[in-house]
N, CA and C of each residue as an Amber inpcrd file, in Angstrom:
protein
   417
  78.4780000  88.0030000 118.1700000  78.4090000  89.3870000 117.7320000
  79.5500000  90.1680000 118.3390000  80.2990000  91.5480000 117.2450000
  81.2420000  91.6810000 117.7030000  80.6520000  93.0400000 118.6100000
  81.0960000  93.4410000 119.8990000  80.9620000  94.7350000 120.7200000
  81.8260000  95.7660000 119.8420000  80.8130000  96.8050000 119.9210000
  81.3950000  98.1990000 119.2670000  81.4470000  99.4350000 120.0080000
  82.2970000 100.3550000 120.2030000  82.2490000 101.1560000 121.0600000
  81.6110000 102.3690000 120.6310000  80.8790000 103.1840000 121.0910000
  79.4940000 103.9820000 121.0170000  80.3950000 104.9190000 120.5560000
  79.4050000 105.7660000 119.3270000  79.9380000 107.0390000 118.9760000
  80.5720000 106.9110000 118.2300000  81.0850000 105.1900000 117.3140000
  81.8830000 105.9270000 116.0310000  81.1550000 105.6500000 114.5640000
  82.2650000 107.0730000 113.9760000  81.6300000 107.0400000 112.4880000
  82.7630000 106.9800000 112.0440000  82.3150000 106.7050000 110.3600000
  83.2950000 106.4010000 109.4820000  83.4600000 107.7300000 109.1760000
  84.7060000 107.8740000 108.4180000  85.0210000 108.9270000 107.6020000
  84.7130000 109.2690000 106.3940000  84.3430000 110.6800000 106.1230000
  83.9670000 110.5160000 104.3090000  84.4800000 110.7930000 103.8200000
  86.3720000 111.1630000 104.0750000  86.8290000 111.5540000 103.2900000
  87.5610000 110.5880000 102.4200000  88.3150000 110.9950000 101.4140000
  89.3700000 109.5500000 100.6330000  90.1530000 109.3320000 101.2050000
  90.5870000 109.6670000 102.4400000  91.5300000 108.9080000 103.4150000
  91.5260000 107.4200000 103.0980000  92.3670000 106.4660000 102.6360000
  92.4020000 104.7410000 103.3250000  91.7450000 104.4370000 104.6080000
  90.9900000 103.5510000 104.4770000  90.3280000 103.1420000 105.9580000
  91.1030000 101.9070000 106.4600000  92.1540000 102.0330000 107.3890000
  92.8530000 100.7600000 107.9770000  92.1720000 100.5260000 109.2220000
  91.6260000  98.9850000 108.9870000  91.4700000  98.4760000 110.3200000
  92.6780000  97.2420000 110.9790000  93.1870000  97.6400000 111.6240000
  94.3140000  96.6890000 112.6940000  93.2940000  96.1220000 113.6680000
  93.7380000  94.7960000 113.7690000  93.0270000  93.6770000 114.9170000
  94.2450000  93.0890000 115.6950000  94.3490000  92.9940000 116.6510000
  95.4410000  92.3470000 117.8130000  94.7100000  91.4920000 118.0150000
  95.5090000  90.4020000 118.6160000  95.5810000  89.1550000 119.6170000
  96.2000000  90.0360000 120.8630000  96.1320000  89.1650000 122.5250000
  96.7270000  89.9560000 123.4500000  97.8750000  88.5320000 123.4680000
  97.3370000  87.6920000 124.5750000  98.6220000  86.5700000 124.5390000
  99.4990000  86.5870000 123.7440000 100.5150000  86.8910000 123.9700000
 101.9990000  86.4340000 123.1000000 101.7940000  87.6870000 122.0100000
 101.0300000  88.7050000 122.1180000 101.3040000  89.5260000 121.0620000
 101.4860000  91.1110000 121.9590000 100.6340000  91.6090000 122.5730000
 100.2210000  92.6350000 123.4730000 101.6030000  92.7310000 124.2860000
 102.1410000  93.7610000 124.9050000 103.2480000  93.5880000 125.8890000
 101.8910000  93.6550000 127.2090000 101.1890000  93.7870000 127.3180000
 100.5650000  92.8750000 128.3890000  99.8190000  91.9450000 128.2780000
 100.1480000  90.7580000 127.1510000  99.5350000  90.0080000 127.3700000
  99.6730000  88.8030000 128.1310000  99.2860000  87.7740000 128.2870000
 100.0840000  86.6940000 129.3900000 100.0580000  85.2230000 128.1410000
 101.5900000  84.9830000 127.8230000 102.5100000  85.7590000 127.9810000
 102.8580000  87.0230000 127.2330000 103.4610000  87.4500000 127.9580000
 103.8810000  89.0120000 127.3190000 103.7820000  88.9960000 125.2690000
 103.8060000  89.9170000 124.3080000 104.3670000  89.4520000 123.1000000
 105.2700000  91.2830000 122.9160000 105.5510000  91.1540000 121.8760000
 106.7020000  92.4800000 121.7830000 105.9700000  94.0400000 121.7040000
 104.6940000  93.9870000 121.2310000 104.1810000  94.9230000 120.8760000
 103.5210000  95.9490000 121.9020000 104.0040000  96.8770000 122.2810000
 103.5560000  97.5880000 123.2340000 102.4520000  98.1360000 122.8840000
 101.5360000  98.9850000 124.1420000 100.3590000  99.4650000 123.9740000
 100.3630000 101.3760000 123.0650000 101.3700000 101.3450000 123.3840000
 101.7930000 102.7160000 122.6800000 101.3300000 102.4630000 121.3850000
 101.8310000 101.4420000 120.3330000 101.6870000 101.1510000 118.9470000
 100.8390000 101.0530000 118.5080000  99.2510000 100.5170000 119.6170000
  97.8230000 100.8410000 119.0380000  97.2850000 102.1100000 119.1910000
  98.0890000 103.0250000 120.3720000  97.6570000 104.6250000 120.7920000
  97.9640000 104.9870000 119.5630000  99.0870000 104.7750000 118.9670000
  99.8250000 105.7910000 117.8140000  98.3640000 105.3810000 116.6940000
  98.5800000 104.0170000 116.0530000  97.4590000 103.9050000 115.1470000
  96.2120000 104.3950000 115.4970000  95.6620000 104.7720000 116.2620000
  94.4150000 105.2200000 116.9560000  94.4170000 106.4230000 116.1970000
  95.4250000 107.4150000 116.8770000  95.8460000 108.5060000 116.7750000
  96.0700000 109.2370000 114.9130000  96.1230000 108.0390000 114.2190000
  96.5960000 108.4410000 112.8210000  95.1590000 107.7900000 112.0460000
  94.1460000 107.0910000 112.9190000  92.8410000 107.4990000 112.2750000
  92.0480000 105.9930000 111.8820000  93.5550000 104.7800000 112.2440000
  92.4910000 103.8880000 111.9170000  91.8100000 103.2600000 113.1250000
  90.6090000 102.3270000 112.3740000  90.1280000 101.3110000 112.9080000
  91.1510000 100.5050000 113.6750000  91.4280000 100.4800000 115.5340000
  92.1100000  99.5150000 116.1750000  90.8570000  98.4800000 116.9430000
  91.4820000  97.0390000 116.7130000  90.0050000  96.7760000 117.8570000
  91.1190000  95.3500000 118.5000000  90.6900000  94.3190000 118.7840000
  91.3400000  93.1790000 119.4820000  89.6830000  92.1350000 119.1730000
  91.0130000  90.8640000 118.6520000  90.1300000  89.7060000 118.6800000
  91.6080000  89.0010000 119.1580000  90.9540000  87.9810000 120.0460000
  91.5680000  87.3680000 121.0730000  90.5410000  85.8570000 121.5330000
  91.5250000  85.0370000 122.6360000  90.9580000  84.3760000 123.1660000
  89.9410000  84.9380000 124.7910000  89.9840000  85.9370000 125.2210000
  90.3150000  86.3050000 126.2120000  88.4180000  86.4600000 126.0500000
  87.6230000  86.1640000 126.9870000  86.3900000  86.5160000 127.5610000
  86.0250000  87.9380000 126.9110000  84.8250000  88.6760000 126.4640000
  84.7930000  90.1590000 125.7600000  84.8940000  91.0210000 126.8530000
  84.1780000  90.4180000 127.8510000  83.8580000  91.2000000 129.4950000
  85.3950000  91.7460000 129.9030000  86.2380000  90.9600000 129.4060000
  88.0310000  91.2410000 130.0070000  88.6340000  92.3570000 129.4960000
  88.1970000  92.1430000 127.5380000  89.3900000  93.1230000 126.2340000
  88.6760000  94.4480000 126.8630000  88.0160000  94.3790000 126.8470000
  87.6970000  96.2340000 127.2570000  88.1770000  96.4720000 128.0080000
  87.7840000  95.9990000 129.3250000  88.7350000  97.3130000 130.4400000
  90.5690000  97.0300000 130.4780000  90.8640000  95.6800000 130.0400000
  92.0580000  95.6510000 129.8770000  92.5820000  96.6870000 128.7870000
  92.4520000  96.6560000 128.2440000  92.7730000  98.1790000 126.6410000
  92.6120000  98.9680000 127.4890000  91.5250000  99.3010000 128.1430000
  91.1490000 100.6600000 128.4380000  92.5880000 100.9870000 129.8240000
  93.0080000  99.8930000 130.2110000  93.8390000 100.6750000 131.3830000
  95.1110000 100.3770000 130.6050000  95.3240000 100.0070000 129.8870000
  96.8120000 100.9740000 128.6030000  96.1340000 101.8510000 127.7340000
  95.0260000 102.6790000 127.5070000  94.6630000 103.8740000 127.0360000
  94.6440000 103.7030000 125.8120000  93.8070000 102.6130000 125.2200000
  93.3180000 102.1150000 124.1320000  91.9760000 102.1830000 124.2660000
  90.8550000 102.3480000 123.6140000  89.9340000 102.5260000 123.4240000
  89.2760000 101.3810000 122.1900000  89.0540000 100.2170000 122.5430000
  88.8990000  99.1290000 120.9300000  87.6280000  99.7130000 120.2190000
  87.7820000  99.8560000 118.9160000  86.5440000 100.3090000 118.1660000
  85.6510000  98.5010000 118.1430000  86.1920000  97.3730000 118.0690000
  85.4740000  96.4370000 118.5300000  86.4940000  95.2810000 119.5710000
  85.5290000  94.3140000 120.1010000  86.2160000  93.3640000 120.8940000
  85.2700000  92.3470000 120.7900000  86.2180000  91.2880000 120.8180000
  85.7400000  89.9300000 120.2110000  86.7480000  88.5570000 120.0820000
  85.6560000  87.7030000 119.8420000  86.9240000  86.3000000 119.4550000
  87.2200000  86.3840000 118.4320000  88.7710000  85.8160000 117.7460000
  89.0080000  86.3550000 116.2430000  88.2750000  85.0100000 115.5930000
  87.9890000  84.3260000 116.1180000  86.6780000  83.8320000 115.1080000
  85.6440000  84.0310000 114.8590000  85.4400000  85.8460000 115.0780000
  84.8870000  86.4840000 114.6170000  85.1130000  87.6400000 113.5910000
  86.4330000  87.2950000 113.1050000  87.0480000  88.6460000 112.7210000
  86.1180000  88.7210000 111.1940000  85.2890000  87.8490000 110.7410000
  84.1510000  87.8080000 109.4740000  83.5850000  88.9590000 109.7760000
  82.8990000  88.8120000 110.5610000  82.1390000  89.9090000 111.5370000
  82.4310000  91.2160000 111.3240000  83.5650000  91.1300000 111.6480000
  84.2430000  92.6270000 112.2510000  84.1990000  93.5500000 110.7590000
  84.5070000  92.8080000 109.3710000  85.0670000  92.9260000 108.3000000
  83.5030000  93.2280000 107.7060000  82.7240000  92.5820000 107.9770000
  81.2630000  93.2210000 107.4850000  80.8590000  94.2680000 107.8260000
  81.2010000  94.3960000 109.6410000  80.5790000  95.8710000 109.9810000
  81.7350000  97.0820000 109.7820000  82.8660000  96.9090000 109.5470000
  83.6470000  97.9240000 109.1830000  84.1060000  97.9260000 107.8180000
  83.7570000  98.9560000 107.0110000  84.4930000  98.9290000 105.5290000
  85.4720000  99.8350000 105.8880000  86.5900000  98.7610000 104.7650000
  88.1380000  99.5370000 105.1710000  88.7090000  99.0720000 103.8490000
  89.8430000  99.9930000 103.3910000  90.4380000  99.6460000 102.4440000
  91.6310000  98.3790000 102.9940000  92.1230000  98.0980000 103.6970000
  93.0950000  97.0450000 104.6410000  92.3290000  96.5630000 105.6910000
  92.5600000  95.2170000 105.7040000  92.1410000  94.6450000 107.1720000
  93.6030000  93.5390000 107.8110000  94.1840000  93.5880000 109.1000000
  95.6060000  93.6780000 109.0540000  95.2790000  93.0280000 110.5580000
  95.2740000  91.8900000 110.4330000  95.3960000  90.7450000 112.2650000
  97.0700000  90.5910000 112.7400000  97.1060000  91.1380000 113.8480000
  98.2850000  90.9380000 114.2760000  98.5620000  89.4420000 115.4700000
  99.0670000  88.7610000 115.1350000  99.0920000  87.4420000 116.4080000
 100.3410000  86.9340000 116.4470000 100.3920000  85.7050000 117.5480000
 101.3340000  84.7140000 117.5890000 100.9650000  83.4830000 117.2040000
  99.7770000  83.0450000 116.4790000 100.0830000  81.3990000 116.6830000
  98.9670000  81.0210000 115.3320000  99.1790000  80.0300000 114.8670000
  99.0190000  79.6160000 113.6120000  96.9950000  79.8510000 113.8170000
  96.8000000  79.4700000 114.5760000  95.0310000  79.9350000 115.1210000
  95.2710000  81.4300000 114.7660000  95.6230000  81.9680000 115.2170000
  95.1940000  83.6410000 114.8850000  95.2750000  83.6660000 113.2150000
  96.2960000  82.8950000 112.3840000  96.8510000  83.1600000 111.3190000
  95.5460000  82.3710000 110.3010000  95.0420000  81.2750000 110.9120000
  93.9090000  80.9460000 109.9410000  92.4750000  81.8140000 110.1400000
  92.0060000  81.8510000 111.3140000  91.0720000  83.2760000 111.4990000
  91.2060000  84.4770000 110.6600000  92.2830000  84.5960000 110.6160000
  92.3160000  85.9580000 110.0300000  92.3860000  85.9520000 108.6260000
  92.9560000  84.9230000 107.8980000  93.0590000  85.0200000 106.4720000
  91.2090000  84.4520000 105.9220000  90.7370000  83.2310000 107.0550000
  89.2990000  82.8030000 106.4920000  89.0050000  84.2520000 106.0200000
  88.9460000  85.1200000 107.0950000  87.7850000  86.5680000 107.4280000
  88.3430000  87.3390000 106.2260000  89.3390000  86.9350000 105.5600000
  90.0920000  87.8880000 104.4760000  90.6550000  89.2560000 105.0580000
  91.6000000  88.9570000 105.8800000  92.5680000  90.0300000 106.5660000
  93.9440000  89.3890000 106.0830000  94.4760000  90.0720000 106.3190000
  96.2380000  89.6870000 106.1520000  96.5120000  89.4620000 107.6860000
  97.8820000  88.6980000 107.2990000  98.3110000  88.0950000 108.6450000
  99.4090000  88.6730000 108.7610000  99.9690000  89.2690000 110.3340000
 100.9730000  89.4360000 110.7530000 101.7600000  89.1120000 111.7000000
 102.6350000  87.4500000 111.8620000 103.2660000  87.2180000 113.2000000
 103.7970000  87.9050000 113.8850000 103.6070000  87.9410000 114.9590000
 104.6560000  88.8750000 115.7850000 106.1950000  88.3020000 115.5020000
 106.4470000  87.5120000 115.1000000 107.6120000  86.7430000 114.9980000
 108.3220000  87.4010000 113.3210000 107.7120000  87.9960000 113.2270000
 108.2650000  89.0440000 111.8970000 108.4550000  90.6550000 112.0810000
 108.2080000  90.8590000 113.3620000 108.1790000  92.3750000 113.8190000
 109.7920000  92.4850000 114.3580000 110.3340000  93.7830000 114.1160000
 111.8530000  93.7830000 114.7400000 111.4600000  94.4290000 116.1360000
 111.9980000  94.3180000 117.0880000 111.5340000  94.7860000 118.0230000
 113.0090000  95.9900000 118.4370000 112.3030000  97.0460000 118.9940000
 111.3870000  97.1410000 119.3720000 110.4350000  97.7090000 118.4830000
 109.1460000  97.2930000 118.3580000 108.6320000  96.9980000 117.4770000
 107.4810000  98.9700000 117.7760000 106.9730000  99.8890000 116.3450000
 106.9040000 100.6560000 116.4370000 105.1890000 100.6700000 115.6680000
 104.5050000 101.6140000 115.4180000 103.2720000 101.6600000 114.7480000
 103.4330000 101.3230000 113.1310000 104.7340000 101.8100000 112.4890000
 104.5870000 101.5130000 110.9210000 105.2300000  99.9070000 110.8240000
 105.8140000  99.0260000 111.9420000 106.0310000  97.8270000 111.7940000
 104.6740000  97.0610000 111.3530000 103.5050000  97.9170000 111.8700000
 102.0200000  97.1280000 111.6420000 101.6830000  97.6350000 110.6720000
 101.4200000  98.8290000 110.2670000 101.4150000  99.5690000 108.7750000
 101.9560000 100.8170000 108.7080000 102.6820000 100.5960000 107.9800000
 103.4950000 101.9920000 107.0220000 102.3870000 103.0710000 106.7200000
 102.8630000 104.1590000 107.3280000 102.0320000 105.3060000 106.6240000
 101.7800000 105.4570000 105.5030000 103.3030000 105.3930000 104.8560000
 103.0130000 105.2760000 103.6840000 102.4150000 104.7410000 102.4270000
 101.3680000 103.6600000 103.0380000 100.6500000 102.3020000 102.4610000
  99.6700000 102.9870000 101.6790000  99.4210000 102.6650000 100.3950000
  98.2830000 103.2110000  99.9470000  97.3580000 101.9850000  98.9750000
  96.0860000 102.1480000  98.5670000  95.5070000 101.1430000  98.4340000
  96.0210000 100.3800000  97.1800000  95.7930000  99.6770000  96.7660000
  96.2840000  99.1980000  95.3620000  94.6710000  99.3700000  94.2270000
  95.5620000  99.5920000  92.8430000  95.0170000 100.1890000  91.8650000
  93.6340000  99.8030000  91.3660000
């Protein structure tokens, strides 16, 4: 089961509902090892309204307070072989896994998310490298 952080609601307006999912290893600039994407880039998406959460290898007891001391707040945390999960309890018009390694890349497409290597991001890598504002749903 995926952990959800208390207190959120969806929106009712016609806004797009984007949910972004990270990996930390090799993707997170703190992850071990490091990956390009700084913690700023999930503040910004936070900040512009979507769903950010982290599925990872990493213990659930860990993704929280780790996010929480780069000033991320995950709307969930979990293994991304759970990202099925995540995609049931959040309706979103996009669901968008960010990773390094061919495991993150099959997780995420089973769960029907799109995949994004970090190995396709220009660095230094910014919030619309993960999604463009300008993204809107298709017809």
């Amino acid at each position: 089961m995926t952990t959800t952080r208390p207190g959120h609601s969806a929106e009712t307006d016609d806004t797009p509902r984007i949910l972004v999912s990270f990996d930390i290893d090799g993707t997170m600039e703190f992850g071990d090892p490091p990956g390009p994407v700084p913690a700023e880039v999930a503040r910004e998406l936070v900040g512009r309204g979507y769903i950010v959460g982290v599925a990872s290898d990493w213990p659930r007891s860990s993704q929280q307070p780790l996010w929480s001391r780069h000033g991320v707040e995950p709307e969930f945390v979990g293994g991304k072989h759970h990202l099925h999960e995540v995609k049931a309890q959040f309706p979103a018009d996009r669901y968008v896994h960010v990773g390094d390694t061919d495991v993150d890349e099959r997780y995420a497409l089973l769960a029907g998310f799109e995949f994004l290597h970090v190995d396709e991001l220009t660095e230094p890598v910014v919030a619309d490298d993960i999604h463009d504002a300008a993204w809107t749903p298709p017809l």
